[in-house]
MDTraj code that builds the backbone (N, CA, C; nanometers):
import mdtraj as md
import numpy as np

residues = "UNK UNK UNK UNK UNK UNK UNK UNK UNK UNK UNK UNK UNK UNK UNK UNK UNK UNK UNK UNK UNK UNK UNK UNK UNK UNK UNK UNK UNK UNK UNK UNK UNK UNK UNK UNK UNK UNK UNK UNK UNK UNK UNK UNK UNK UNK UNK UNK UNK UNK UNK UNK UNK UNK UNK UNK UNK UNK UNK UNK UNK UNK UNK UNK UNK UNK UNK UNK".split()
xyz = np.array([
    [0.0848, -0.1176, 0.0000],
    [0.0000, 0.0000, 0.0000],
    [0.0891, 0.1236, 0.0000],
    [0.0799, 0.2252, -0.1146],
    [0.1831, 0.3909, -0.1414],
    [0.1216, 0.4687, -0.0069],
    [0.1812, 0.5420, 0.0909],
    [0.1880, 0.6169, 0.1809],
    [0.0719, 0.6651, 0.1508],
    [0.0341, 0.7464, 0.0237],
    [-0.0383, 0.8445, -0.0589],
    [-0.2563, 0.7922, -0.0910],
    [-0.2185, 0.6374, -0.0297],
    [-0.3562, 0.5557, -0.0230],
    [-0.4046, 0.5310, 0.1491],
    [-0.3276, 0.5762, 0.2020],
    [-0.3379, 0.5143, 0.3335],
    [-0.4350, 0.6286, 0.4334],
    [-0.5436, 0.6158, 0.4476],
    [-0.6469, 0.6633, 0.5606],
    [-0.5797, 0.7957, 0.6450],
    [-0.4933, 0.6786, 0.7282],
    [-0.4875, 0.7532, 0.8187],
    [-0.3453, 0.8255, 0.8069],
    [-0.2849, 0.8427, 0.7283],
    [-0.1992, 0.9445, 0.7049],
    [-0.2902, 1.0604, 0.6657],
    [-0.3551, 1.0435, 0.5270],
    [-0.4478, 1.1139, 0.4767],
    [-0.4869, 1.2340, 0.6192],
    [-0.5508, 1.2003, 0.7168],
    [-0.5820, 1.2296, 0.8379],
    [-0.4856, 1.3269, 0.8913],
    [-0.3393, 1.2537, 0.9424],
    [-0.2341, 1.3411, 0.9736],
    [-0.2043, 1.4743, 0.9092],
    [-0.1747, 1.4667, 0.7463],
    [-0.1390, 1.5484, 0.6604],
    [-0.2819, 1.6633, 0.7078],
    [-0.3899, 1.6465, 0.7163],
    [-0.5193, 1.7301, 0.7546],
    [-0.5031, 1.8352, 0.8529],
    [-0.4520, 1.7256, 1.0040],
    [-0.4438, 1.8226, 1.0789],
    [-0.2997, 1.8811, 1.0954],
    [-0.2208, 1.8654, 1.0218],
    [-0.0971, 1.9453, 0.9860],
    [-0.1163, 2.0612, 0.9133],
    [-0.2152, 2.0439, 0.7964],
    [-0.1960, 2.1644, 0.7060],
    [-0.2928, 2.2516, 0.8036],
    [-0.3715, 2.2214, 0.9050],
    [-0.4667, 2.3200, 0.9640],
    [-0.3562, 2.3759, 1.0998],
    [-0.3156, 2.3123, 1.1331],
    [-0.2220, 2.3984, 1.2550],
    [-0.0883, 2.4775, 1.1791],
    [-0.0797, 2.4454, 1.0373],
    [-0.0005, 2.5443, 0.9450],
    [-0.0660, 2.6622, 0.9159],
    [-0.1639, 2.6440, 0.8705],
    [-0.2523, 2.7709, 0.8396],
    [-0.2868, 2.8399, 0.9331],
    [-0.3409, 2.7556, 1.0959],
    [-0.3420, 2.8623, 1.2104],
    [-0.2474, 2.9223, 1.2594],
    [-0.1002, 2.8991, 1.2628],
    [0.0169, 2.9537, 1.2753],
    [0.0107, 3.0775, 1.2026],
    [0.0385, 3.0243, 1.0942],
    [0.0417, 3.1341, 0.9748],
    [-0.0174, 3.2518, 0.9880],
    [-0.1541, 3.2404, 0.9798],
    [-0.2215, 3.3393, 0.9450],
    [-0.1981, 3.4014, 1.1094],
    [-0.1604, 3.3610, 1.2243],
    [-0.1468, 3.4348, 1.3138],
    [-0.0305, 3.5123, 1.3682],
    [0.1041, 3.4552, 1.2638],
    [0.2137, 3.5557, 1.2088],
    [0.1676, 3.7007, 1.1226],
    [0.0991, 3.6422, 0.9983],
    [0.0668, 3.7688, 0.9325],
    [-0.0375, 3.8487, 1.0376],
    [-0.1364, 3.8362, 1.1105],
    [-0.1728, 3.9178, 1.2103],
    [-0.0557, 3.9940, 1.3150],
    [-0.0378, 3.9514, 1.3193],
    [0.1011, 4.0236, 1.4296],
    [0.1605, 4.0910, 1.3126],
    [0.1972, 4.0615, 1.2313],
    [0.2891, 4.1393, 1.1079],
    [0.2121, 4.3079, 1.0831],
    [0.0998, 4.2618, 1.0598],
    [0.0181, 4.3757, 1.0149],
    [-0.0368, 4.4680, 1.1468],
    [-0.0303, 4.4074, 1.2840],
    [-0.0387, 4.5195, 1.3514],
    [0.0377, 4.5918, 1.4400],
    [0.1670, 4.5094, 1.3584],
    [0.2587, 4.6115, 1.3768],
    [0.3247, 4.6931, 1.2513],
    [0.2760, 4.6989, 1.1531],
    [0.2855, 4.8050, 1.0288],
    [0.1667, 4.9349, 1.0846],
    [0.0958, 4.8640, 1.1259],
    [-0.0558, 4.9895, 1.1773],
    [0.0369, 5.0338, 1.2899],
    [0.0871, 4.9872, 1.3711],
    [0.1863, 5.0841, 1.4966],
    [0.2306, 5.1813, 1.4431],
    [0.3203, 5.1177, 1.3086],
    [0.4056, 5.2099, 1.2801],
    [0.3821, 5.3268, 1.1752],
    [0.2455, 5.2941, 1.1029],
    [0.1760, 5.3774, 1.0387],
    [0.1273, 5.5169, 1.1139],
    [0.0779, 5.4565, 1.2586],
    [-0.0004, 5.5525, 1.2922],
    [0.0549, 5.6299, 1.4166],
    [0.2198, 5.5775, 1.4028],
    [0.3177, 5.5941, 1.5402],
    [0.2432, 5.5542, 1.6445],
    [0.1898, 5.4692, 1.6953],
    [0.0994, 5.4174, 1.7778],
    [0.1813, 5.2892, 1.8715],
    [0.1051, 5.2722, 1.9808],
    [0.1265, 5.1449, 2.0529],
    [0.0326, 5.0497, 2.0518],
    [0.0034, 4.9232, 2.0233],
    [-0.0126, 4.7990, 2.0442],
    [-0.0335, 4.7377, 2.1352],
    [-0.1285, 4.7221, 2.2034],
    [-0.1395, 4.6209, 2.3740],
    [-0.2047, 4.4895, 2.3068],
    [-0.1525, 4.4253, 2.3659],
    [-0.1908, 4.2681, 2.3772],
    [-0.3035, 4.2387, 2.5213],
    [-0.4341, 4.1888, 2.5071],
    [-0.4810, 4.1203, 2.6349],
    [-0.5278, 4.0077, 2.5827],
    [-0.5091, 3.9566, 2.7565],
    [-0.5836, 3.8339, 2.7497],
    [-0.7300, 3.8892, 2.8504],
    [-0.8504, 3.8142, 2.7873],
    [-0.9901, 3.8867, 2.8757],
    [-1.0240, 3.7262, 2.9473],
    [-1.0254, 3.7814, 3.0668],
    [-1.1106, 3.6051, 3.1456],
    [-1.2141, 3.6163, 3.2069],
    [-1.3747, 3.5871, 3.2112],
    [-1.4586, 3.6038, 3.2719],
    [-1.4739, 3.4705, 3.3361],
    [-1.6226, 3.4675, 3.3957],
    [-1.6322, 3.3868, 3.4685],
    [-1.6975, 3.2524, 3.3672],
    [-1.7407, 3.3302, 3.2094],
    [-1.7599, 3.2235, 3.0969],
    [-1.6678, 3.1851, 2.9939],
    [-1.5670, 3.3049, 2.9930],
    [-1.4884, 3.3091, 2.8733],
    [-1.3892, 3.3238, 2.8573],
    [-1.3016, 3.2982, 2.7711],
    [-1.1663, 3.3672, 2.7703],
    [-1.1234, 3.4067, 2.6298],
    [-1.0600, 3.5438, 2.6067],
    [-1.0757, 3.5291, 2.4715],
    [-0.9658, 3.6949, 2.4825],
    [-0.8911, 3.6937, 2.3229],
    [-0.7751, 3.7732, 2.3163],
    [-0.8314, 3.8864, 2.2608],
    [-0.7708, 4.0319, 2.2637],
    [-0.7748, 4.1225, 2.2283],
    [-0.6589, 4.1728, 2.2176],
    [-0.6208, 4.2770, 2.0944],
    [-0.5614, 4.3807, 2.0860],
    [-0.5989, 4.5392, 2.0511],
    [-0.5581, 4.5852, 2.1417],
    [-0.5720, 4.7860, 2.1725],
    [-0.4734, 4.8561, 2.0661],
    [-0.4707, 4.9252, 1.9996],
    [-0.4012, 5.0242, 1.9162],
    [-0.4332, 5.1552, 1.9743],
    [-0.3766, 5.1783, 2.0196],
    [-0.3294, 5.3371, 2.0964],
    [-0.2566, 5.3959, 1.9931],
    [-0.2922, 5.5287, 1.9158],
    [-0.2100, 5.6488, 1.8350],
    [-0.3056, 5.8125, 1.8724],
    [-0.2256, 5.8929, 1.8467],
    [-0.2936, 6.0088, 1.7907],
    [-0.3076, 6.0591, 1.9570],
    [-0.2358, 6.0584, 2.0538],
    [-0.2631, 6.1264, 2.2052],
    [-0.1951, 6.2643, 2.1994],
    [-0.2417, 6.3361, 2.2298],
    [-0.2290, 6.4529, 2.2647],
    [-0.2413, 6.5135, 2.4131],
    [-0.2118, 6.5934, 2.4677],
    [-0.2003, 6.6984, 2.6012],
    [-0.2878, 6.7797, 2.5614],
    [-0.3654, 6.8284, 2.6641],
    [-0.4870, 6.9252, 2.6183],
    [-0.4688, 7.0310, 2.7292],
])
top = md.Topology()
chain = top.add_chain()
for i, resn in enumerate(residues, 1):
    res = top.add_residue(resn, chain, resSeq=i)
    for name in ("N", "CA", "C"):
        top.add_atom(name, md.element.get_by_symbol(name[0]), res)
traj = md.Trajectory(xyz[None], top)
């Protein structure tokens, strides 16, 4: 049996190309908000939010402060 017929490789290769693509695309996120930092001379915060249901990420873009 060729590697290329076999089930459960088939399977492996699946959840490989999906934890590639979630990597990925969560490099180019970071990539791009830090071009917007630097677009807008701005800062970038990273959180993590935890309730008592949820947990879930955010990022803050801070630019444009002024003294009044």
């Amino acid at each position: 049996m060729l590697l290329e017929d076999d089930p459960m490789t088939e399977d492996v290769r699946a959840k490989n190309e999906e934890k590639w693509r979630i990597a990925t695309n969560k490099i180019i996120a970071l990539q791009q908000v830090s071009n917007i930092e630097k677009l807008l001379d701005g800062k970038a915060s990273h959180y993590v939010c935890v309730d008592k249901f949820t947990t879930h990420e955010k990022i803050v873009i801070e630019y444009n402060h002024k003294k009044k």
